[in-house]
Structures are given as C-alpha cells and as structure tokens.
VEXBAGU-98663 format. One record per residue (C-alpha): residue number from 1; chain; residue in one letter; x, z, y. Coordinates in steps of 0.02 Angstrom, whole numbers, plus 50000, padded with zeros to 5 digits. Each point is the difference from the previous one (the first is absolute). Layout:
VEXBAGU-98663
NUM, A, a, X, Z, Y;
...
end
This chain:
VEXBAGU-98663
1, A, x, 51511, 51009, 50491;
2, A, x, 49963, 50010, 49828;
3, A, x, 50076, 50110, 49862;
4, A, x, 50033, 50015, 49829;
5, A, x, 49846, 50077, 49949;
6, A, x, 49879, 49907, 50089;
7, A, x, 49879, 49884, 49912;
8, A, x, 50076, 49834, 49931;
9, A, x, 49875, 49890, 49927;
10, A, x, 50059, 49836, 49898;
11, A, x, 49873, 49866, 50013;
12, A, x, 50013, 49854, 49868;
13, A, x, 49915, 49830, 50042;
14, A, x, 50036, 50066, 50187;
15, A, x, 49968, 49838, 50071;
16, A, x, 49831, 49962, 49928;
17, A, x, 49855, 50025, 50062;
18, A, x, 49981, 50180, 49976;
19, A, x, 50159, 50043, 50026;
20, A, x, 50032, 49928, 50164;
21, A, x, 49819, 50081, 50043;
22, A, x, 50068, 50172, 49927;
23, A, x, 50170, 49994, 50079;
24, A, x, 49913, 49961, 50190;
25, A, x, 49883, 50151, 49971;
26, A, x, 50112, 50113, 49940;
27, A, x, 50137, 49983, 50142;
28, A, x, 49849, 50029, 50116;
29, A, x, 49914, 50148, 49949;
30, A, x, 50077, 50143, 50114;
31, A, x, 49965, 50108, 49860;
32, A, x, 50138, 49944, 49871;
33, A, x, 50113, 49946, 50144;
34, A, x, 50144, 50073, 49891;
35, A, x, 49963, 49871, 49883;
36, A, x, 50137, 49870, 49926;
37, A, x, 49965, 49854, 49904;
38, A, x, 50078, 49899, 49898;
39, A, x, 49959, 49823, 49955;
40, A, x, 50033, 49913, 49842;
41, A, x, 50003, 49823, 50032;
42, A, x, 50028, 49846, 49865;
43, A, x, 50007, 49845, 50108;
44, A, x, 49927, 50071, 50194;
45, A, x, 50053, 50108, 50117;
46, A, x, 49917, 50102, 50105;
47, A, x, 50047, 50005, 50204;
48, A, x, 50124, 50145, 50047;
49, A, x, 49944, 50172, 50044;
50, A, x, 50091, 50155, 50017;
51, A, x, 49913, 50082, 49862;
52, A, x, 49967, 49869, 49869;
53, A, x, 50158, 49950, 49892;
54, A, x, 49978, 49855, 49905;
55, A, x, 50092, 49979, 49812;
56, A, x, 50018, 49833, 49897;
57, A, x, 49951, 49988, 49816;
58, A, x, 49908, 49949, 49871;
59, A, x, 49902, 50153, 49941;
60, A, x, 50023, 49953, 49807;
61, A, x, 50188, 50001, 50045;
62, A, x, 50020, 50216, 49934;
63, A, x, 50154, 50028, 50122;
64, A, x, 49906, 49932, 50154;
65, A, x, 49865, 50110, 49949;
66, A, x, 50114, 50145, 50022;
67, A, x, 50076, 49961, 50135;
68, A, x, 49832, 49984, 50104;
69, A, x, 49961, 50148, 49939;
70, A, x, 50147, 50128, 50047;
71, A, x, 49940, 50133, 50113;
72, A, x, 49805, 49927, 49998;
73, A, x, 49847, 50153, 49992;
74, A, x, 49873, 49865, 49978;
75, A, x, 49975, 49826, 49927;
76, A, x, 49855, 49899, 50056;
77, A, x, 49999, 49849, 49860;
78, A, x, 49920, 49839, 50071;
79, A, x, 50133, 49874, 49903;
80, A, x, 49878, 49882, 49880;
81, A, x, 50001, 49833, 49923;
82, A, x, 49834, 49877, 49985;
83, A, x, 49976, 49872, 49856;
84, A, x, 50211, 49978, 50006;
85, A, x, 50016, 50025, 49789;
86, A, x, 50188, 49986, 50033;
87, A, x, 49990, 50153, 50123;
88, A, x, 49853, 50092, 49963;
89, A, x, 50083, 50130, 49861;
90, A, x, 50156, 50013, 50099;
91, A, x, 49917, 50057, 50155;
92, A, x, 49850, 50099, 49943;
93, A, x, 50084, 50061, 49844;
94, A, x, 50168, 50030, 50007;
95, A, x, 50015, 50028, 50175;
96, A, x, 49863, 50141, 49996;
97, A, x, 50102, 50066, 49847;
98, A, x, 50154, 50015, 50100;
99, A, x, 49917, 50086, 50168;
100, A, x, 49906, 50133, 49898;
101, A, x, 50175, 50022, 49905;
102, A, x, 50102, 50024, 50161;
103, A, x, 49855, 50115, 50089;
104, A, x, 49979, 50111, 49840;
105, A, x, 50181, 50028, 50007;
106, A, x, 50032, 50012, 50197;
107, A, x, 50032, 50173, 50078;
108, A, x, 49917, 49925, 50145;
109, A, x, 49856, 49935, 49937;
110, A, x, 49819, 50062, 50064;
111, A, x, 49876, 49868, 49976;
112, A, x, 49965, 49853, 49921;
113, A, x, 49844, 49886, 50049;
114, A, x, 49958, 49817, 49894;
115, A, x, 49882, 49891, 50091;
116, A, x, 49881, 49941, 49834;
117, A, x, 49883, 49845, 49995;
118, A, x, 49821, 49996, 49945;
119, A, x, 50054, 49847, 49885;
120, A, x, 50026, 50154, 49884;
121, A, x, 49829, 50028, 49986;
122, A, x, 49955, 49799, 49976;
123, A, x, 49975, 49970, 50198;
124, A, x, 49835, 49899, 49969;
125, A, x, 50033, 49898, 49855;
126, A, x, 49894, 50121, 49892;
127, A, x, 49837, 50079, 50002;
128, A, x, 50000, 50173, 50100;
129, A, x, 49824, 50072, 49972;
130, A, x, 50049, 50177, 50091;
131, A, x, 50133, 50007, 50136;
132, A, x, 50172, 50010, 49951;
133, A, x, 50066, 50160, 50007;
134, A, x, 50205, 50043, 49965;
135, A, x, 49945, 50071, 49789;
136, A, x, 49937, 49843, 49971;
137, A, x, 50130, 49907, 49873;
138, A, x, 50106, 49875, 50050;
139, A, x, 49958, 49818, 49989;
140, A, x, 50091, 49870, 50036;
141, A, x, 49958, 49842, 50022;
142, A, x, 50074, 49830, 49934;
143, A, x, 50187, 49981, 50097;
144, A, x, 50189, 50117, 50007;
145, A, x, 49925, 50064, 50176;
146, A, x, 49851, 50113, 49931;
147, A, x, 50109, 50055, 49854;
148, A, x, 50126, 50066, 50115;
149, A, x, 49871, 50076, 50096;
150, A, x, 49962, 50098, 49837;
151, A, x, 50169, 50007, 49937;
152, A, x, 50028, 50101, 50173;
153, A, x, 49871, 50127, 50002;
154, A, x, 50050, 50040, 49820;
155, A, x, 50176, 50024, 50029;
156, A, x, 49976, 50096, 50140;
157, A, x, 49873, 50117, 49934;
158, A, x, 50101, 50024, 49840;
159, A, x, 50151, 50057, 50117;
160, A, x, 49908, 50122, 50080;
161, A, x, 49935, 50081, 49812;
162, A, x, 50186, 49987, 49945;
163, A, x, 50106, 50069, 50178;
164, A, x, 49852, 50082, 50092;
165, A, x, 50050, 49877, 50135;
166, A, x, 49913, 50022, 50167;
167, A, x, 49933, 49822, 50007;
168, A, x, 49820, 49907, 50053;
169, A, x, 49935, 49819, 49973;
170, A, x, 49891, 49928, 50133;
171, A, x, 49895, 49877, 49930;
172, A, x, 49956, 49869, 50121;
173, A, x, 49883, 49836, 49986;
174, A, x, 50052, 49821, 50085;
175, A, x, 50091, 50067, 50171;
176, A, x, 49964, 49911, 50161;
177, A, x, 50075, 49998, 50168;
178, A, x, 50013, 49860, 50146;
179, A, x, 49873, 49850, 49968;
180, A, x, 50013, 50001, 49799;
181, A, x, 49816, 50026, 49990;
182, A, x, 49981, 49834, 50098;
183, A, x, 50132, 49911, 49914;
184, A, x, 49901, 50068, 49840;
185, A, x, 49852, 49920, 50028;
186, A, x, 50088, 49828, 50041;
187, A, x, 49931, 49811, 49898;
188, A, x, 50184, 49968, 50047;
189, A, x, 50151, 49981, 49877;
190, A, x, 50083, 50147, 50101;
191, A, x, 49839, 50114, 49938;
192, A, x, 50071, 50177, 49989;
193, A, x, 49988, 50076, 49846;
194, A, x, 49870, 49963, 49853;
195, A, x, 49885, 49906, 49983;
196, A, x, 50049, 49842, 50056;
197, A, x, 49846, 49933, 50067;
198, A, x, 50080, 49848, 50042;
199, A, x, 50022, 49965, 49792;
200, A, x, 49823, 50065, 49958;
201, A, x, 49909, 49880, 50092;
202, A, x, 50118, 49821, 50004;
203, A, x, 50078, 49938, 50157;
204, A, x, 49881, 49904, 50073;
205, A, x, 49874, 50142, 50018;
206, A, x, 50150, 50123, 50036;
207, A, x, 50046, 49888, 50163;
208, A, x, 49834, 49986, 50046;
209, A, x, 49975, 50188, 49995;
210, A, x, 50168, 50009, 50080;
211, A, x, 49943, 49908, 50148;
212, A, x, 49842, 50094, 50023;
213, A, x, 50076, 50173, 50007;
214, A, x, 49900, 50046, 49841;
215, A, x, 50054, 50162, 49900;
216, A, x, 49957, 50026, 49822;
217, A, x, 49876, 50137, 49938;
218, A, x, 50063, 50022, 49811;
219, A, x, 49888, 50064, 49881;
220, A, x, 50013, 50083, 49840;
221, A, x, 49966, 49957, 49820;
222, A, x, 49811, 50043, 50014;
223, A, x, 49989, 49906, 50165;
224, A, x, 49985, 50164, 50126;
225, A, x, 50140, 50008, 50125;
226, A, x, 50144, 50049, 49957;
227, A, x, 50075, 50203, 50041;
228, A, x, 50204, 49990, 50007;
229, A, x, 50107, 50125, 50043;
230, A, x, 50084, 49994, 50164;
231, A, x, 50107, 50144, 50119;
232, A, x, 50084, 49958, 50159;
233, A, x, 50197, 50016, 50033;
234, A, x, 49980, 50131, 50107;
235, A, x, 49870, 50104, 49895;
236, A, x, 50129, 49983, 49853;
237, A, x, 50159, 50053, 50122;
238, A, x, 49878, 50175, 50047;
239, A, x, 49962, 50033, 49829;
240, A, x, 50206, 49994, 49966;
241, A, x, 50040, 50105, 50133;
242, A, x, 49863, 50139, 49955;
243, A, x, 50057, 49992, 49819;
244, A, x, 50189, 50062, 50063;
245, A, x, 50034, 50169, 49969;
246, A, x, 49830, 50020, 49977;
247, A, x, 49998, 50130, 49829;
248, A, x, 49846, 49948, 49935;
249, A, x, 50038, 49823, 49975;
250, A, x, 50137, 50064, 49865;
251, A, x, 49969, 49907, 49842;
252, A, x, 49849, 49911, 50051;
253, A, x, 49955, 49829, 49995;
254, A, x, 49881, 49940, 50140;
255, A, x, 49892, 49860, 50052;
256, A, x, 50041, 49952, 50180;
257, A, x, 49858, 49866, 50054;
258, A, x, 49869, 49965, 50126;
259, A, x, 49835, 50126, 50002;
260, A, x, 49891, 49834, 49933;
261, A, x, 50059, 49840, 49907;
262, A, x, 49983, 49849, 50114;
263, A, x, 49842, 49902, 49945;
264, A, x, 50016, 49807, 50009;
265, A, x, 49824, 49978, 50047;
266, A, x, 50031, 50156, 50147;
267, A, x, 50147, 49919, 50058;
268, A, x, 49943, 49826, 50017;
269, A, x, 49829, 50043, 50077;
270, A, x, 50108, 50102, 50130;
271, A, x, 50104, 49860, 50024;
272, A, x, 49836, 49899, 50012;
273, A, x, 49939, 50086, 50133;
274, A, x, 50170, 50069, 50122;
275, A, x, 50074, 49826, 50003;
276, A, x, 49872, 49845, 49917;
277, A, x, 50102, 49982, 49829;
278, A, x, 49905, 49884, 49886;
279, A, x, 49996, 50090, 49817;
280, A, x, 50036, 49921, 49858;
281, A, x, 49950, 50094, 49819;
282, A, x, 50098, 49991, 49879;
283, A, x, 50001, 50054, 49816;
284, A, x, 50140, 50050, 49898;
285, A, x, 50042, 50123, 49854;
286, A, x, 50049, 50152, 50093;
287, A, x, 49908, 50175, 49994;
288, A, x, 49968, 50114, 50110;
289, A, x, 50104, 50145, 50023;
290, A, x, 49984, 50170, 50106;
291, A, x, 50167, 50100, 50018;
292, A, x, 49955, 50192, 50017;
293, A, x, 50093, 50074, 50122;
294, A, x, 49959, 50155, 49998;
295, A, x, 50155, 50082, 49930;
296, A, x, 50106, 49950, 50137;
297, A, x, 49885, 50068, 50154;
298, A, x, 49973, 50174, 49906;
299, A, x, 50167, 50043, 49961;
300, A, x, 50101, 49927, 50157;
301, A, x, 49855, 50004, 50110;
302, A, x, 50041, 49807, 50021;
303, A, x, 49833, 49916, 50066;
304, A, x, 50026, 49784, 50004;
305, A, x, 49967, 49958, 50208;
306, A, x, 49944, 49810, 49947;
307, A, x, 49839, 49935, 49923;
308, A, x, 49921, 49849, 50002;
309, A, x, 49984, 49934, 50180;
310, A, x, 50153, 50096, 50069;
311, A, x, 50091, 49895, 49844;
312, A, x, 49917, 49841, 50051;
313, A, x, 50041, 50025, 50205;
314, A, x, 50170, 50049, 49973;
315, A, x, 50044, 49826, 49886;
316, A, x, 49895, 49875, 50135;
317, A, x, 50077, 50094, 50135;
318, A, x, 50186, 49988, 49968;
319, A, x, 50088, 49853, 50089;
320, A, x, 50138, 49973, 49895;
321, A, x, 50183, 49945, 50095;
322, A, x, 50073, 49851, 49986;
323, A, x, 50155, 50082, 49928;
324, A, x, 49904, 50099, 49888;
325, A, x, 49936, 49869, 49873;
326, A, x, 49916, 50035, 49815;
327, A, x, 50126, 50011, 49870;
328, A, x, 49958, 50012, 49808;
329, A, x, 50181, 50118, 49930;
330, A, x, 49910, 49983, 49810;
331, A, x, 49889, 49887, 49922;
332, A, x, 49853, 50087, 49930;
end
C-alpha cells in the first residue's frame, strides 16, 4: 500500500510513445515498487492499474496544471506539439510555463525532467562539422516545432538560474520503437517520418520500388551517405529512469542518443546483405549530423543498449497486430 510520502511522478503526453514506454517500465522495476504515477492525458487514456491515476486536461489550461500537480515529487514532461502553428506555443510554451510555475511553488516537489529534441540543434538541416555537443547554440530550423524545441530548453534552463530548481533536459534525436524503422524506409504514401521517398522520386518509380522491397540509401549534400541521429524507445526510457533522483543530473542538459549515428550507406548495405533489399541512392539537401552523447553516460552512467543492427532486427522483426495499426496523432 502506498503512502503519502512515497514517490508520485506526473507524466504529461502519458500516452505517447515514451510515456506509455516509461509508465510500463516504471511499474516494473522492483526497485521503485512504491512508485505512483500519474498520467496527464488530452484526448487518450491509458488502461487501469492500481497505481497509475489518470487526470484530464489541456496542459495550457493553468488550473488543470495544478490540479495534476497536487501532491506530485516529480514531473516527467513528454506533452509536445509538431508543425500544429495553432498549438505549438500553447503546448510547448505556456504549458511548460505553467508546470515549472506549479513545481517551483509545490511543497512536494523533487524533480523535474523535460524530454528535449535535437531539432534544437538543427537536426540535419545544417552543416555539423564536429559532433554536436549540449554548449553548442541552439538552431532551429525552418517550422513552430524546432522553435519550441529551443523555446524549451531556454525556459527551462532560465528557471533553474532564477529558482535553483532541481530540473534536467534529456535531449533525444528521432525516437523509434515497433517497426518505425521499416515503415521509415517505405516508397509508400504511409512512409514514416521524413523524407518522403515516395515524393522525391515520382510515383511511378516509387511503386516500382514499392514492389521490389527496395529501401532508400539517402545521401548528403556532398553525395557521402548520410549520418542521422537515432536512439531506441527503450534506450531513451533507461536514460529517464537513471536521471531520477540521480544528483548529478541537477541542472544539466544532456544528449540521450545512440553510441554512432545510423549511416544510410551502413544501413542499406546491411539490409543488402540480411534480407536482399535492392538500394536505391538518393540525394537530397540534408547534412550529416553526430549527436555526442557523452554527457548522459558519464553523469548517470546511462550506456544506449541499441546500435545499428540490434535497431535494424528489432524494426524487421516486429509483427505488428491487427488491432494495433499505425496511427499519425500530428502531422509533421
């Protein structure tokens, strides 16, 4: 039975990704079995569970924001918006505002933990000539989803100068879980994510691609294959879970990614030779990229379980349900 003073973490954008990921996790590490959590959901729920209470709101919405966050030690703040202009500010902005408001002021209050973006740092829509490490300025790229990326890491930084709030940012590349990697590297209109190769090289070739089982090998702006920055669901959900409680992750601001950027030309050749993918090159603008993450595995002694192949096996070994189908929630 729980009490009082046990742990309650508040999860936002608890039915995500991530936070469905974290939640799972959590409940089964033996270690922090006298953990609560509640979930603040918008539109989803999550399924019923003695120790997870869920709460309805919209996290711009100030009195919502306090009531989620009565009795709470930590916040774990997953809630974003994608290229939605009419939502991004609300969300990322004023949402954030009111969480660091309520924690700052709680008598509860412990921790508080922002899962960042590398579209902060451009992603790889500009030149990176060293890797990217977390002093590097921010940079954000055309769109309202970088900018709150930025707008983010700023706000929450300048808290912790102003309150000497005990908060961290986790800054993680594109996540992946399930099959996305596969659904990635689709010539189909349901491609996963960006590029769509389907648009960059016209529908006849796209079907014809389609048909073959061909996956893309993108290159850079130079023509050399392209390095992006990747980390796993579950790599991400370890690197949380070290950072809580964990006093030297006060204040910081950390890159959480995969030891190695997945190369293009790696990933195809792999695919190439495990399961007889034709390769198709293509050529676009992007730049390579190399997300240092360095930070992160000295000071929570967080070390990322996937690289390359385990990445690759994982997506072209999921069989995904019938009931389970893709689902876009945002556009971008």
């Amino acid at each position: 039975m729980s009490t009082p003073s046990d742990p309650l973490i508040l999860v936002t954008g608890a039915t995500g990704k991530v936070g469905r990921a974290f939640i799972t996790r959590l409940l089964a590490d033996k270690a922090r079995g006298h953990w609560r959590v509640r979930a603040f959901c918008h539109q989803r729920a999550l399924p019923p569970d003695a120790r997870v209470e869920s709460v309805f709101g919209a996290i711009q919405d100030r009195a919502a924001v306090q009531r989620a966050l009565e009795g709470v030690t930590h916040v774990l703040h997953l809630a974003t918006s994608k290229e939605t202009p009419d939502d991004a500010m609300d969300v990322s902005v004023k949402g954030l505002f009111w969480l660091l408001e309520g924690c700052r002021a709680s008598p509860s209050f412990r921790q508080f933990v922002l899962i960042g973006g590398d579209a902060a740092v451009g992603h790889f829509h500009y030149p990176h000539p060293v890797p990217v490490v977390e002093t590097q300025p921010p940079t954000a790229y055309p769109g309202c989803y970088a900018l709150s990326k930025v707008l983010e890491e700023t706000m929450l930084q300048q808290v912790i100068v102003q309150y000497d709030l005990n908060a961290c940012c986790l800054r993680a590349p594109w996540i992946m879980e399930k099959d996305d990697l596969r659904a990635h590297l689709s010539f189909g209109e349901d491609v996963f994510g960006a590029p769509r190769w389907c648009d960059l090289v016209g529908p006849e070739a796209a079907a014809a691609h389609l048909a073959s089982g061909a996956v893309p090998v993108l290159l850079d702006a130079n023509g050399a294959g392209l390095l992006r920055n990747f980390v796993h669901v579950d790599d991400l959900v370890s690197a949380i879970l070290a950072a809580l409680d964990q006093p030297r992750a006060r204040g910081q601001l950390m890159n959480v990614a995969m030891d190695e950027p997945v190369d293009y030309v790696r990933l195809g050749e792999h695919l190439a030779r495990t399961r007889g993918c034709p390769l198709v090159r293509i050529r676009d603008r992007y730049h390579s990229t190399w997300l240092d993450n360095s930070k992160a595995k000295f000071l929570l002694g967080w070390r990322p379980a996937y690289d390359l192949e385990r990445l690759v096996e994982s997506a072209w070994s999921w069989q995904r349900a019938s009931d389970d189908p893709r689902r876009i929630w945002y556009p971008g």
